[in-house]
N, CA and C atoms as a LAMMPS dump frame, in Angstrom:
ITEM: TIMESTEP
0
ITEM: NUMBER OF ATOMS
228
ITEM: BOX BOUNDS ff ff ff
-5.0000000000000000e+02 5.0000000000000000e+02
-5.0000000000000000e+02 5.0000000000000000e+02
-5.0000000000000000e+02 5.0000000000000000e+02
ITEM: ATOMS id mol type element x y z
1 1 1 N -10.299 -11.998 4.29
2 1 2 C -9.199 -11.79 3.393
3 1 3 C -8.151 -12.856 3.684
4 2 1 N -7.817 -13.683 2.697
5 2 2 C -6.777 -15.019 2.868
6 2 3 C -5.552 -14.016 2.396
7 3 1 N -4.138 -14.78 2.97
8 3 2 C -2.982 -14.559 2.266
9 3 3 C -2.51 -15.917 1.617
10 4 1 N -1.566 -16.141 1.116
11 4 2 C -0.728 -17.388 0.788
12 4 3 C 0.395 -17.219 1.329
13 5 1 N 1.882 -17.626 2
14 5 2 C 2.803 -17.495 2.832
15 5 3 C 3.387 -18.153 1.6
16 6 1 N 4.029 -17.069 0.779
17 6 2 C 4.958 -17.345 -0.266
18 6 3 C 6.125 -18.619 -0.426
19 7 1 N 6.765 -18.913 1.026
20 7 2 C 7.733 -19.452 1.702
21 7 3 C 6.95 -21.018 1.971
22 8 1 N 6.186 -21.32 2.827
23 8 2 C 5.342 -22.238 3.168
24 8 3 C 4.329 -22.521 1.954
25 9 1 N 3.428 -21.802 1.648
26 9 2 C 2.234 -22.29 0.971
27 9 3 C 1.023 -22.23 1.479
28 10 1 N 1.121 -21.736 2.913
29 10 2 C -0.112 -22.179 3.721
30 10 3 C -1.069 -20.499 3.777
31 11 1 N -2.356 -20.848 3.25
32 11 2 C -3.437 -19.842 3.396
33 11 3 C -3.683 -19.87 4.707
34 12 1 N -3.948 -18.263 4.999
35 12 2 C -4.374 -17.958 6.515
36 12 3 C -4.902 -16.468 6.459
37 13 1 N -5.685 -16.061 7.139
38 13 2 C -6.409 -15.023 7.51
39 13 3 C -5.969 -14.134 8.643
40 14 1 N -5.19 -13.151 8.702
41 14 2 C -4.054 -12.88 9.216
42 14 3 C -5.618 -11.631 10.363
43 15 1 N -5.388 -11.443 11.499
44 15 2 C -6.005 -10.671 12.41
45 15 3 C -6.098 -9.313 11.715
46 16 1 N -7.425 -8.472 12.235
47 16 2 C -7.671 -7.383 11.101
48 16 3 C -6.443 -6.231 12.007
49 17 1 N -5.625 -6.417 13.182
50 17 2 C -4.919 -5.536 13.183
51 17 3 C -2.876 -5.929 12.555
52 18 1 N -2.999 -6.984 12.411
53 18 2 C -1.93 -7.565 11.496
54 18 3 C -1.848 -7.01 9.672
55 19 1 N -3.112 -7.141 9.68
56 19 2 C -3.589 -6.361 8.289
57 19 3 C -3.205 -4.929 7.951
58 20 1 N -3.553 -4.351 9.079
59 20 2 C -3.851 -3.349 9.122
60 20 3 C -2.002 -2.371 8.827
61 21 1 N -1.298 -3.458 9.838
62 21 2 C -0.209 -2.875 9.987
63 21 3 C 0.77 -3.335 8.58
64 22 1 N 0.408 -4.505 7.845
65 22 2 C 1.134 -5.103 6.693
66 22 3 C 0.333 -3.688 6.084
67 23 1 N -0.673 -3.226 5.873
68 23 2 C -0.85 -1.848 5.234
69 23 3 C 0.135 -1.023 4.689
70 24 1 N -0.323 -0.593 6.187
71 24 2 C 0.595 0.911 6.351
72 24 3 C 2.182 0.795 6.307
73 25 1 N 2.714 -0.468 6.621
74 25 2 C 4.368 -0.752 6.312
75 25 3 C 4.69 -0.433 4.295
76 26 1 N 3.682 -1.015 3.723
77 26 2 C 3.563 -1.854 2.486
78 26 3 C 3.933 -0.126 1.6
79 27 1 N 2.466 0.694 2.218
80 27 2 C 2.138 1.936 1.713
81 27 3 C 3.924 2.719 2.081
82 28 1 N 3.917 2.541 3.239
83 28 2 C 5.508 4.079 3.682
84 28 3 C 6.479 2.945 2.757
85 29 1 N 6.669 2.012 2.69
86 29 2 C 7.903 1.346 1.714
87 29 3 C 7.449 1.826 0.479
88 30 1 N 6.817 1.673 -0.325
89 30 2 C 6.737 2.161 -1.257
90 30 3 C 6.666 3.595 -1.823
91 31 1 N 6.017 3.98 -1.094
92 31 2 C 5.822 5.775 -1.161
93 31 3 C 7.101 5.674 -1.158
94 32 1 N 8.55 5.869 0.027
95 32 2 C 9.296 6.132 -0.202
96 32 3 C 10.561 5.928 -1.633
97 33 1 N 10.158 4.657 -2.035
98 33 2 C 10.489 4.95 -3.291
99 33 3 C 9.725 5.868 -4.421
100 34 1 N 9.004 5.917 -4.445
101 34 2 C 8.013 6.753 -5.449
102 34 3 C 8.524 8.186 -5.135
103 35 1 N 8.576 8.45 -3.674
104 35 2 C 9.216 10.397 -3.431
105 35 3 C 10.187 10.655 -3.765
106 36 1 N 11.351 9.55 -3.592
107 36 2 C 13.32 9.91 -4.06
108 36 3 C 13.127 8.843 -5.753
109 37 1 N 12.3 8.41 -6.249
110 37 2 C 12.788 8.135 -7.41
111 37 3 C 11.758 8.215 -8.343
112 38 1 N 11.938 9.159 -9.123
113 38 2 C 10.978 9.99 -10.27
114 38 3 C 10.255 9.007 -11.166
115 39 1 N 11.742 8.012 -12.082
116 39 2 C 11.63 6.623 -13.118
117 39 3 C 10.414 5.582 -12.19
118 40 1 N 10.941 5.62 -11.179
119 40 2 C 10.102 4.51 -10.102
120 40 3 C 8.386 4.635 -10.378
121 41 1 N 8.396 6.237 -9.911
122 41 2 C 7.463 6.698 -9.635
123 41 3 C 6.085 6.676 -11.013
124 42 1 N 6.799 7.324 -12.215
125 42 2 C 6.193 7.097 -13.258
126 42 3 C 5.831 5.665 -13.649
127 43 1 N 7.102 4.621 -13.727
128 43 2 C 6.378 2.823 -14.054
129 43 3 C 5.54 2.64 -13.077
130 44 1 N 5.872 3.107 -12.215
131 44 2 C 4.658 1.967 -11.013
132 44 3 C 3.68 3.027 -10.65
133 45 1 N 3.636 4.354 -10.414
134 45 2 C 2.784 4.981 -9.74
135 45 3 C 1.296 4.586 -9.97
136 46 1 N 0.867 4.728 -10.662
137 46 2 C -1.207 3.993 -11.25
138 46 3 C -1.037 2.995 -10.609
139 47 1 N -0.128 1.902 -10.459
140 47 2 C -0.479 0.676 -10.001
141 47 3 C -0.599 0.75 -8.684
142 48 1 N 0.243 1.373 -7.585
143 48 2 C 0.503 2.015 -6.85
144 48 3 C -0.718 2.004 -6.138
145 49 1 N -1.542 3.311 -6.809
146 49 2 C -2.45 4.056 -6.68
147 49 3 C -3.526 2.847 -6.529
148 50 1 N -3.547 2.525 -7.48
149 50 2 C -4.919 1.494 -7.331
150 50 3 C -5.048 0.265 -6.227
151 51 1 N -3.596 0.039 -6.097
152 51 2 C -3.239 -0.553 -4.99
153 51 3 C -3.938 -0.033 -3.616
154 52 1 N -3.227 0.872 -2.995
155 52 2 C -3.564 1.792 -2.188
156 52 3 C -5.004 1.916 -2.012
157 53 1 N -5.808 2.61 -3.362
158 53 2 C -7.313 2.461 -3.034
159 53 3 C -8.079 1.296 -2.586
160 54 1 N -7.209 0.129 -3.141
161 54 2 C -8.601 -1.206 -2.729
162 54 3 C -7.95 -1.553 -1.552
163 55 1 N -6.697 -0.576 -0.899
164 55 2 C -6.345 -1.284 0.798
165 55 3 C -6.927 0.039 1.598
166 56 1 N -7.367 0.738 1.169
167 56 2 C -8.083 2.396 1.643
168 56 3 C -8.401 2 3.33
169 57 1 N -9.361 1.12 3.285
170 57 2 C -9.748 0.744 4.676
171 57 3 C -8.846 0.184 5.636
172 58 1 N -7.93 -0.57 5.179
173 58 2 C -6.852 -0.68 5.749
174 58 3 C -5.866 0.754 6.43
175 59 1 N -5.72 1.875 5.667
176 59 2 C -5.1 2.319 5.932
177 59 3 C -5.247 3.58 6.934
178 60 1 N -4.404 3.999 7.432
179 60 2 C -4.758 5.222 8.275
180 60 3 C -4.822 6.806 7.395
181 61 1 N -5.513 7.669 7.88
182 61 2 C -5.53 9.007 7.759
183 61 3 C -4.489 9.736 6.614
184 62 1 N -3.526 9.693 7.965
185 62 2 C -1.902 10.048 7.362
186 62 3 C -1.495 9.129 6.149
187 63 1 N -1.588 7.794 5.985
188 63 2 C -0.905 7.214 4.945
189 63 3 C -1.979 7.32 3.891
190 64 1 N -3.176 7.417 3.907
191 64 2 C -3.977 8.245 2.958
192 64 3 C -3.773 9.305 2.487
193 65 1 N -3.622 10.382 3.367
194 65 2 C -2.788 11.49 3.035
195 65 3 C -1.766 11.61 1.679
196 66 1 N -0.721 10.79 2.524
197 66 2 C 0.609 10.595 2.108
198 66 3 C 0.816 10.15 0.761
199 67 1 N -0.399 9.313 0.39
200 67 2 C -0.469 8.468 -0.778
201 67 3 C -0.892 9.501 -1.915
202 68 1 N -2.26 10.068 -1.495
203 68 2 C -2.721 11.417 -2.509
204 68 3 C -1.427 12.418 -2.734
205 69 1 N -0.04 12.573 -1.325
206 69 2 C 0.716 13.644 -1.706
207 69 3 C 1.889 13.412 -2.486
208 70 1 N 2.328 11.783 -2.891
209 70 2 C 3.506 11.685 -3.246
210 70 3 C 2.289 10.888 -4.454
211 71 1 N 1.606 10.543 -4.717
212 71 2 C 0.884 9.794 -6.387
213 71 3 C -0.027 10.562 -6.908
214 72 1 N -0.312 11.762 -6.263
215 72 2 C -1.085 12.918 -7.018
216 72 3 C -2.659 12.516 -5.985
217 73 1 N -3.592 13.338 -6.463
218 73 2 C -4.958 13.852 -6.036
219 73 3 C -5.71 12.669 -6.385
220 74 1 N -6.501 12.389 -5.698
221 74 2 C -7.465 11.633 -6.414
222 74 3 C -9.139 11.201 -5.587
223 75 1 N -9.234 9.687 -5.639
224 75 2 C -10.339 9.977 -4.576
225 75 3 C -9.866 9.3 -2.708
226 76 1 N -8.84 8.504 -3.227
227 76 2 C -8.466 8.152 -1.92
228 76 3 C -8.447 9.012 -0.86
């Protein structure tokens, strides 16, 4: 998995526990907007969601959890 460094330009393949943690930061920042803001929640939530599923492996248990409890049920 490459990134691009928005700032620099430079592609790099960031360690699978660097990954792991840009995850789960990415997932609780956002969730928390999606739980205190309803408008938020409705424009972005699907995207959200689909988001979330193709980082699934990335993520832990709990922020799996967390994701099905604040964007609804699904298969994540």
């Amino acid at each position: 998995m490459s990134y691009r460094d928005r700032f620099t330009g430079r592609v790099h393949s960031p360690a699978p526990r660097l990954r792991r943690d840009l995850a789960e930061l990415s997932a609780a920042d956002e969730l928390d907007l999606a739980r205190i803001d309803p408008a938020f929640r409705d424009a972005w939530g699907a995207e959200l969601r689909a988001l979330f599923e193709r980082l699934r492996v990335l993520l832990s248990e709990p922020a799996r959890r967390e994701c099905r409890a604040v964007l609804g049920d699904g298969e994540m």
